[in-house]
Structure formats: structure tokens, C-alpha cells
C-alpha positions in Angstrom: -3.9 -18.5 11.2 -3.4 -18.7 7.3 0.4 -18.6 6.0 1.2 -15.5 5.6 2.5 -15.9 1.8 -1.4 -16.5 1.5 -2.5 -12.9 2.7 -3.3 -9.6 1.0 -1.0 -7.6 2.9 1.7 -10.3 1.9 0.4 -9.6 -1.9 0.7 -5.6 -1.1 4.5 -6.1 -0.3 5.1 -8.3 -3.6 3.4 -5.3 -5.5 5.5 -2.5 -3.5 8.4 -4.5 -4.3 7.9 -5.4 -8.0 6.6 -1.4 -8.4 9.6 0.5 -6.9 12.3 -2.1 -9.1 10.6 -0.8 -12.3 10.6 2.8 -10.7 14.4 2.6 -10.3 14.3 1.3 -13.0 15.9 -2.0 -13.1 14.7 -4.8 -15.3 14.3 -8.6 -13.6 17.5 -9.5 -15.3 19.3 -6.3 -14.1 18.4 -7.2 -10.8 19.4 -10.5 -11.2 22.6 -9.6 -11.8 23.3 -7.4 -9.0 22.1 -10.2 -6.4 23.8 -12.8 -8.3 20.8 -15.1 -8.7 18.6 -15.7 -12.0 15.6 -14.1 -13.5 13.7 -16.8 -12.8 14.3 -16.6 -9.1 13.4 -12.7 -9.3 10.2 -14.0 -11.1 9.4 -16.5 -8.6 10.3 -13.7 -6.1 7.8 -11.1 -7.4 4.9 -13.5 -7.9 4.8 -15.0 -4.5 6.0 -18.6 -5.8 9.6 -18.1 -3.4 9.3 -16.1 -0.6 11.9 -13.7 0.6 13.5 -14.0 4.3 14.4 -10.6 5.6 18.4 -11.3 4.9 17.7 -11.4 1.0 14.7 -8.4 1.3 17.9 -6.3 2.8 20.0 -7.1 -0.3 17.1 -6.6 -2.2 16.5 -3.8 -1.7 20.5 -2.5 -1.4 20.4 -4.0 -5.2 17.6 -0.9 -6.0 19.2 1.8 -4.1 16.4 1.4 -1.7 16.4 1.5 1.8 14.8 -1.0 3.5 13.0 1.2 5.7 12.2 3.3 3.1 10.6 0.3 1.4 8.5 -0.9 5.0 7.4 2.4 4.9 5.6 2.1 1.4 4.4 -1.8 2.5 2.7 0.0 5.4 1.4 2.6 4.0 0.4 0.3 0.8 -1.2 -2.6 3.5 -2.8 0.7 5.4 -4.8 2.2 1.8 -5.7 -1.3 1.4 -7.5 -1.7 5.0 -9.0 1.8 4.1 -10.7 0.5 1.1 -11.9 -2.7 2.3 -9.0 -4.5 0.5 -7.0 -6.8 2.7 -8.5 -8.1 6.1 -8.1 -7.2 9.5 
């Protein structure tokens, strides 16, 4: 089984998540300041170069005004369009 940092739906999360900051809209650095890390680590975050454990996704998210299962709801329904159109495996 491939990592899963390596997977489409894995890529489909990264995108929800990046999308709904700017929809709030928060800017890297704004976020960054609300978690208390740096831009750099949002970057890394949002690219798939650091991966998020479900602790820091909760904050994450709490930083947006987001709920986090308001936000597993888009990744599913983001990972489910993708499987429609031949997107992501599986």
C-alpha cells in the first residue's frame, strides 16, 4: 500500500483545506498566527511537504471557524467527485 501523503484523495484534502482558508478568508500568515507556528510551516502544510496529524487538523480548522466535520464532509465529498470523474483511484 502506497503512503498515503502519496495519494489523490490525500491531495483532495490538501486542496479542501488550502480552498476553505482563503474562503474564510485568512491569509497563510494570518493563520499562522492564530496556531502559533510560521508561514512556512502553513506552506509546508498546504503542499503536502508536512503532514497534519488529526490533533493539529482540529486546531486547524478551529483557527478558520471551521468545523472539523464540516471540513470531512467537503474531503468526502471532494475525494467522492474525484472517483466520479476518474480522478483519484479506487
Amino acid at each position: 500500500m502506497e503512503k498515503t501523503i502519496y495519494t489523490r484523495e490525500y491531495g483532495v484534502m490538501l486542496r479542501v483545506l488550502r480552498e476553505m482558508r482563503e474562503q474564510v478568508p485568512l491569509t497563510q500568515m494570518e493563520l499562522a498566527s492564530k496556531l502559533n507556528v510560521t508561514q512556512v510551516f502553513i506552506s509546508k502544510c498546504e503542499s503536502g511537504q508536512r503532514r497534519l496529524d488529526l490533533i493539529e487538523l482540529r486546531a486547524w480548522c478551529a483557527a478558520m471557524g471551521v468545523s472539523t466535520s464540516d471540513f470531512l464532509e467537503a474531503v468526502e465529498a471532494g475525494i467522492a467527485n474525484a472517483h466520479t470523474q476518474g480522478d483519484a483511484p479506487g
